[in-house]
C-alpha positions in Angstrom: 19.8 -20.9 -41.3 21.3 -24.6 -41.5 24.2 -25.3 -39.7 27.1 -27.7 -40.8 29.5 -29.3 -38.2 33.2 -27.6 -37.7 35.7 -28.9 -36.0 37.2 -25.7 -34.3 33.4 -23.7 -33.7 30.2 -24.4 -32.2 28.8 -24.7 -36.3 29.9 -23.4 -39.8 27.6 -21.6 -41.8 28.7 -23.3 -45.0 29.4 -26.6 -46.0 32.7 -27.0 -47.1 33.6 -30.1 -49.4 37.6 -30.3 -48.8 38.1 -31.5 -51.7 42.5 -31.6 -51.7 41.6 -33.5 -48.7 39.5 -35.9 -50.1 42.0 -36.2 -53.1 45.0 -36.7 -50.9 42.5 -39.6 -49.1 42.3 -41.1 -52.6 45.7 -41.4 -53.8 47.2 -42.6 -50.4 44.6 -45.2 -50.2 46.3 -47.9 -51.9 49.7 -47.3 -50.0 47.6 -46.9 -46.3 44.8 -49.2 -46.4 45.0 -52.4 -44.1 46.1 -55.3 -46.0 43.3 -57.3 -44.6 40.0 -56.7 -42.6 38.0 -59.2 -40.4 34.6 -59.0 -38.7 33.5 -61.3 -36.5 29.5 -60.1 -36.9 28.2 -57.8 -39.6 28.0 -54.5 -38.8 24.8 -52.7 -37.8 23.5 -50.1 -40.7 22.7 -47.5 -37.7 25.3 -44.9 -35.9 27.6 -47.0 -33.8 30.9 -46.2 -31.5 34.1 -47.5 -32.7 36.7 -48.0 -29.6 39.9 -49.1 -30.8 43.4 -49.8 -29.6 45.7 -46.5 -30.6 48.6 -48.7 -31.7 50.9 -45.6 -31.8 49.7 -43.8 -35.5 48.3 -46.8 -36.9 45.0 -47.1 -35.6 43.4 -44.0 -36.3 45.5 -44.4 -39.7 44.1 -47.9 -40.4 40.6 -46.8 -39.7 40.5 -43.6 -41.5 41.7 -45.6 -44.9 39.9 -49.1 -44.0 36.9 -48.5 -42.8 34.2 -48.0 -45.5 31.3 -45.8 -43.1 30.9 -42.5 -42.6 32.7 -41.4 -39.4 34.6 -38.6 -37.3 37.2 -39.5 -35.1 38.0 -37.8 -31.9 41.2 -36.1 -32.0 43.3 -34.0 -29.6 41.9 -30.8 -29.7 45.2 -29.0 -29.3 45.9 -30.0 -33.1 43.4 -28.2 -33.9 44.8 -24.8 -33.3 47.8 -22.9 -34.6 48.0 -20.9 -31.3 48.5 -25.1 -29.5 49.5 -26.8 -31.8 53.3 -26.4 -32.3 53.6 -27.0 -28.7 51.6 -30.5 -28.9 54.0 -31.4 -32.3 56.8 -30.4 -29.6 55.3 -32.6 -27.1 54.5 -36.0 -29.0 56.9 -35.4 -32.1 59.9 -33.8 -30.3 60.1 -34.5 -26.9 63.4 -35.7 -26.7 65.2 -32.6 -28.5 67.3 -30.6 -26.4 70.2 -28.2 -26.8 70.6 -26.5 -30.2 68.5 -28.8 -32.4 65.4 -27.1 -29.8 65.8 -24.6 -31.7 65.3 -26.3 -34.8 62.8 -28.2 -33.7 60.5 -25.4 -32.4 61.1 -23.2 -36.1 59.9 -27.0 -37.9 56.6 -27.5 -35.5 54.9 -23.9 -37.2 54.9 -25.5 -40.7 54.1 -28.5 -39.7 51.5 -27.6 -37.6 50.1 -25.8 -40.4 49.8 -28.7 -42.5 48.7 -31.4 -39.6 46.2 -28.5 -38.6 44.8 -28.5 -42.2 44.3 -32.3 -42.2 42.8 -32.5 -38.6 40.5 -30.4 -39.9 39.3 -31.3 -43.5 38.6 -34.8 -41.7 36.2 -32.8 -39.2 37.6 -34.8 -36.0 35.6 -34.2 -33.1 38.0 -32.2 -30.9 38.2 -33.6 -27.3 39.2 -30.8 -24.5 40.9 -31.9 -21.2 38.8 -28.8 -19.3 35.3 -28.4 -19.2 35.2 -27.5 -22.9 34.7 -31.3 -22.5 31.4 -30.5 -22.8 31.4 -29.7 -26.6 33.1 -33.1 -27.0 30.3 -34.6 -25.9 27.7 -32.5 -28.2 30.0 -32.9 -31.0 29.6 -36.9 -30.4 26.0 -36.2 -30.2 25.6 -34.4 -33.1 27.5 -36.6 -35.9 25.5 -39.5 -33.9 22.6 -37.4 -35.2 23.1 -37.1 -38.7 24.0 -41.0 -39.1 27.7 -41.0 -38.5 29.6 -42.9 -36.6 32.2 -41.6 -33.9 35.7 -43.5 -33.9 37.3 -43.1 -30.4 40.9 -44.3 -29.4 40.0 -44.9 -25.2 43.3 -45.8 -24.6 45.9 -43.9 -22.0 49.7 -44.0 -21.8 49.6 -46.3 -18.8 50.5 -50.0 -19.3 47.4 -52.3 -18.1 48.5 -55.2 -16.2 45.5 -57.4 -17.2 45.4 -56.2 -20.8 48.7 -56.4 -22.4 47.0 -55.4 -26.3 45.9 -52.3 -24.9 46.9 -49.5 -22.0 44.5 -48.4 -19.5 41.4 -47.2 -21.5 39.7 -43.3 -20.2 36.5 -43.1 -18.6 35.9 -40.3 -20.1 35.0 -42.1 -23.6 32.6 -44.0 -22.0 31.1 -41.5 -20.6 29.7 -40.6 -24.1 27.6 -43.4 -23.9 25.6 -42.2 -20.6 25.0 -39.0 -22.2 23.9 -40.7 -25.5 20.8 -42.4 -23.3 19.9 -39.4 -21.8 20.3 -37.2 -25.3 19.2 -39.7 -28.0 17.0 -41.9 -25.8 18.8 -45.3 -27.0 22.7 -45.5 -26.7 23.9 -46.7 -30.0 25.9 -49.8 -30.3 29.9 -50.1 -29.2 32.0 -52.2 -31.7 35.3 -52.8 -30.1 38.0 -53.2 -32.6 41.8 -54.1 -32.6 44.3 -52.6 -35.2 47.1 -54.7 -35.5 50.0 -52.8 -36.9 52.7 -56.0 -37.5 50.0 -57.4 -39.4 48.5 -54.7 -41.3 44.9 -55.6 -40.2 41.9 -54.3 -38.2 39.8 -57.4 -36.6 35.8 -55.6 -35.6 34.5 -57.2 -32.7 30.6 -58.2 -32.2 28.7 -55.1 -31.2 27.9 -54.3 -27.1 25.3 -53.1 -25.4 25.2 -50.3 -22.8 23.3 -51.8 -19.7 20.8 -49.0 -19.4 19.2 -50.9 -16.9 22.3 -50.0 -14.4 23.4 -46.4 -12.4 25.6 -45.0 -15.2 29.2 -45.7 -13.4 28.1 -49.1 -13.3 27.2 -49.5 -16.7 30.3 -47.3 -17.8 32.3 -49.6 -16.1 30.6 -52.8 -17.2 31.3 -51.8 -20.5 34.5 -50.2 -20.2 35.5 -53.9 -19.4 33.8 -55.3 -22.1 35.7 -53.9 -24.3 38.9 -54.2 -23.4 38.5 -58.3 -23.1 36.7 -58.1 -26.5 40.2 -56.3 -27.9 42.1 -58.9 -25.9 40.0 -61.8 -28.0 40.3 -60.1 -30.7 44.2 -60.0 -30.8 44.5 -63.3 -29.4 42.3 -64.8 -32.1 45.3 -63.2 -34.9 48.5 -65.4 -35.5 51.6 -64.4 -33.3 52.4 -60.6 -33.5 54.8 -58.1 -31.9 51.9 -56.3 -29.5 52.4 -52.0 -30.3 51.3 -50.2 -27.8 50.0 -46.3 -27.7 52.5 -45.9 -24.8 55.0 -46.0 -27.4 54.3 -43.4 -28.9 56.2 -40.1 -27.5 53.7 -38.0 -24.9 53.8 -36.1 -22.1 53.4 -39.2 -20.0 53.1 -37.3 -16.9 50.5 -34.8 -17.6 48.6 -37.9 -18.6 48.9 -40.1 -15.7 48.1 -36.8 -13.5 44.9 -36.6 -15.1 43.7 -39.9 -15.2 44.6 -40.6 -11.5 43.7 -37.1 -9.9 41.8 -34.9 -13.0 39.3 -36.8 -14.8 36.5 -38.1 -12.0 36.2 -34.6 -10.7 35.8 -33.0 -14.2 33.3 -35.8 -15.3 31.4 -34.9 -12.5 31.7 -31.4 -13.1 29.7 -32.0 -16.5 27.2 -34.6 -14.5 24.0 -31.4 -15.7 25.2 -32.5 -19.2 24.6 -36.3 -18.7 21.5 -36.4 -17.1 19.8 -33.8 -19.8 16.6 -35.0 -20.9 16.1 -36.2 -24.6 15.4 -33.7 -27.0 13.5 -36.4 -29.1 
């Protein structure tokens, strides 16, 4: 029996076209796309990683009506689900509400996370858990890297960095991928950094990086976890003068976030080392 991908289940037995989706894609194009896109190389014709800067909405925005691939984005699980997500449209839509308009509030996330729900999915994101259900990230990654797609993945946190002010303090977890790409695919596929600038209405692509296979994996994680984060910074810097827009502007649960990056996430990558350090398949 083939198998399609699904965004919400280990597979779908059927292969369904979304085509309201795709229509909706279509007609917003003109009104959504990036006014102008740059590459500093030409990209590769095989599977790569995008990382980009979140740039509160407008990077995953930018890239889902300016980039011309085939691609799946990873996306917060939680919208994924009617039974999570009004809570996470209460979280990063409504955190501020309080008193009667709560109320309000709360009855509005149910339709809306209907709709958001519908879209998340007909764009078959690649969910990404904060629990070990990590572990399907990761084979969701592997498998669109399989059929020829790329993977679009926003690395950024909500924590300012001090060294990078075009981007906040990128997740090891996304680099992560890359490790378990080696040991899955036998060859990591190429990381093409890119910066979506929102003043401007432009996405610059960066030249394409290596994983150094040839170091431990935290090593080579962080090697290139630093790569591209100076390639964003180039890129940005090589744009005229802009107002910089972070993803810490956008509204989160800040705390739940800087909890898991400073005390959560190297005990649960650990946690999924058996995963990493599977042999290829091919």
């Amino acid at each position: 029996m083939k198998k399609y991908f699904s965004s919400t289940k280990e597979y779908s037995k059927y292969k369904k076209r979304h085509i309201p989706f795709k229509a909706l894609l279509f007609l917003a194009r003109p009104f959504c796309k990036p006014r102008e896109l740059i590459f500093e190389a030409p990209l590769p014709k095989e599977p790569l990683i995008f990382m980009a800067n979140h740039a509160t909405d407008y990077g995953p925005t930018s890239i889902l009506f300016g980039l011309d691939r085939k691609f799946r984005i990873w996306s917060s699980a939680n919208m994924l689900f009617l039974k999570t997500a009004p809570s996470q449209i209460m979280k990063t839509i409504f955190p501020n509400v309080r008193g009667p308009l709560w109320g309000v509030a709360r009855v509005f996330s149910y339709p809306m996370a209907v709709a958001m729900r519908s879209v998340f999915v007909a764009a078959e994101t690649i969910p990404v858990y904060r629990d070990m259900r990590v572990k399907m990230t990761y084979q969701k990654t592997l498998e669109t890297l399989k059929e020829g797609l790329d993977v679009v993945i926003f690395p950024d946190s909500l924590i300012p960095d001090p060294e990078n002010p075009y981007m906040d303090v990128m997740q090891r977890g996304a680099f992560k991928t890359l490790t378990i790409c080696r040991n899955a695919l036998g060859t990591p596929p190429k990381v093409v950094p890119v910066y979506c600038c929102k003043p401007l209405k432009t996405l610059v692509f960066g030249s394409p990086l290596q994983y150094d296979a040839s170091l431990p994996p935290k090593d080579a994680e962080e090697k290139l976890l630093k790569q591209v984060g100076q390639a964003i910074k180039r890129l940005a810097e090589s744009l005229p003068p802009h107002e910089i827009v972070h993803y810490s502007e956008m509204p989160k649960d800040v705390s739940r976030i800087k909890k898991y990056i400073a005390v959560g996430e190297e005990k649960l990558y650990e946690e999924v080392a058996a995963l990493a350090a599977a042999p290829s398949d091919n």
